[in-house]
Steps between C-alpha positions, in 0.01 A plus 500: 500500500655590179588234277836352529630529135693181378698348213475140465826348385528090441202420282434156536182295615537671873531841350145471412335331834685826649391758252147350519493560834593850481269561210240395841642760710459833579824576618738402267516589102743343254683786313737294261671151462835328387659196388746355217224407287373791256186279423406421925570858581237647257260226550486552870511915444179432255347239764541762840479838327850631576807579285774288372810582602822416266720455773514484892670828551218666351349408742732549787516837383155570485448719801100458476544113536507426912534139495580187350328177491767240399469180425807447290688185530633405833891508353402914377342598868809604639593747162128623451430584888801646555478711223141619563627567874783725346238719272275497793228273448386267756458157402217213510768183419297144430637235711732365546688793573853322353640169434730529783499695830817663450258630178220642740715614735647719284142632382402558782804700633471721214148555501534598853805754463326682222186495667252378284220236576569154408175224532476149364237323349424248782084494414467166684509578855224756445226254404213494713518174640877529639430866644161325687818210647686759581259702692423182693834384596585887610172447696601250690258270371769234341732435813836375450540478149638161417501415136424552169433358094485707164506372128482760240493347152452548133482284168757665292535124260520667169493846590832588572751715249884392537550849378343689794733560799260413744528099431872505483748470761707773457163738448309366823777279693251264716256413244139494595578566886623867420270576207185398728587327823671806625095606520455250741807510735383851531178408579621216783700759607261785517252294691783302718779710546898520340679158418849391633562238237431311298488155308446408142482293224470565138411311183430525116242248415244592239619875300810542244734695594779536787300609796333341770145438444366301860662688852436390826620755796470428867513807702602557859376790669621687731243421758540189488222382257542295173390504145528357169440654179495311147463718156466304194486606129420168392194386655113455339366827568520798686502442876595730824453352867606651847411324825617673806495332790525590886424379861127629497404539194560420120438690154464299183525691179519324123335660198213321437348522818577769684588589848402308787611504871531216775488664873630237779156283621347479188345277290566593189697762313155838423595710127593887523374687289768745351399748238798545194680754509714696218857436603663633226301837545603508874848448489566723221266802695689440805814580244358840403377561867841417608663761244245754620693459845169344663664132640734286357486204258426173704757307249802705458868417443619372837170310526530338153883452526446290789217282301730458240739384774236174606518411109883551476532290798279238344693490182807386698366269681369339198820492304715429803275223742554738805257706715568840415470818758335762327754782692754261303372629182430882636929504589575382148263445216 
């Protein structure tokens, strides 16, 4: 396949965990970057080997530039997609794809009626030890599923800039549950189907700031089955757990040690091995497969809208002490 050619626009930290992983592809090349900042814009150009564009219509106008990877701010998404989709360019968006559903809905719309590709960066469902659950529960092997626990946290205590929009609420409304919990109601959904609601509770305990750093979700699914998600910025050290449980069997994931499975009868819970696998490079090569008209993106806008949904729905519930029905948010947000 020949390369997809791309322009990166957005260069922040992200900009470079994506451009690394296209600098360990085949398939994709970066032809030129933007943003605001003279000095970020010609760092990154020196850093990846591309040019540095002066503006973004350059590079909308560039005709030799297929794609863009964007991973602008999530207030710009809706200006920067739709503009790529009107010069032609399909579009790799970071999630989450907007701040508010009415937001994605309206990407998505427009990505569709000019008929460009649109994917999101959803790398956490593709890790080797939730596509090995997954297999197994579309075996058959976990029975009813009934339940499950995730944590996904980080120690941001005296790492965080006031000036960055993604610890502010009017940059990333939600705090740490749509910067990185998002991930993991993905995940519980991915591996236990679409939630109907939703219940949550907030609080700011440890960073500066006006944003939530400690969220606690419980999810109801539509099958029936519950689970309960916490995301924390302010905790020790680095952490990510998902248990999954159902009638005849059980998966245990956490960082440290791995994968392991309980089957019904047993006396103890045996390890999987999973071999790690390059999510970043897979997601973005299903992109460029995608705009090479082989399959479509496994996260696009409909998809992603209706993750951003489960966190809208969360938000409510946290500011107004209800349980929240995620179609509630998907009629209004």
């Amino acid at each position: 396949m020949e390369p997809l050619r791309v322009a990166c626009i957005g260069m922040g930290w992200w900009s470079d965990v994506l451009a690394d992983a296209i600098q360990r592809s085949e398939n994709l090349k970066i032809i030129a970057c933007y943003t605001r900042s003279e000095e970020k814009r010609r760092a990154f150009a020196a850093k990846y080997g591309c040019a540095a564009a002066p503006n973004y219509q350059t590079i909308l106008q560039d005709r030799s530039i297929e794609a863009i990877i964007n991973t602008t701010p999530n207030s710009a998404h809706v200006e920067t997609t739709l503009a790529a989709s009107l010069a032609g360019k399909h579009v790799f968006l970071d999630k989450p794809i907007a701040n508010t559903v009415s937001e994605g809905r309206v990407i998505t719309e427009f990505c569709r009626k000019k008929g460009v590709v649109l994917a999101l960066g959803y790398q956490r469902r593709r890790e080797s030890h939730f596509r090995w659950i997954r297999g197994k529960i579309d075996a058959g092997e976990f029975g009813k599923l009934v339940n499950a626990e995730a944590n996904i946290s980080r120690d941001r205590v005296g790492k965080i800039d006031l000036n960055s929009w993604r610890y502010t609420a009017a940059g990333m409304p939600g705090g740490v549950m749509l910067q990185i919990g998002i991930h993991y109601t993905d995940v519980l959904e991915y591996l236990l189907g679409p939630v109907k609601a939703v219940s949550g509770r907030f609080a700011q305990l440890v960073l500066p700031g006006d944003n939530p750093d400690v969220a606690s979700l419980v999810l109801e699914h539509e099958n029936g089955a519950l689970s309960t998600l916490n995301a924390s910025y302010a905790s020790a050290s680095e952490y990510y757990l998902m248990n999954v449980y159902g009638k005849e069997a059980s998966a245990y994931y956490d960082m440290h040690q791995g994968l392991r499975v309980l089957k019904r009868g047993s006396n103890g819970a045996s390890p999987v091995a999973c071999a790690k696998n390059d999510t970043f490079v897979e997601e973005l090569e299903e992109f460029a497969r995608a705009v090479r008209g082989d399959g479509a993106p496994e996260m696009g806008g409909e998809s992603a809208t209706a993750s951003l949904a489960v966190i809208r729905a969360g938000i409510v519930s946290a500011r107004e002490g209800r349980r929240v029905e995620v179609a509630e948010m998907l009629s209004k947000d």
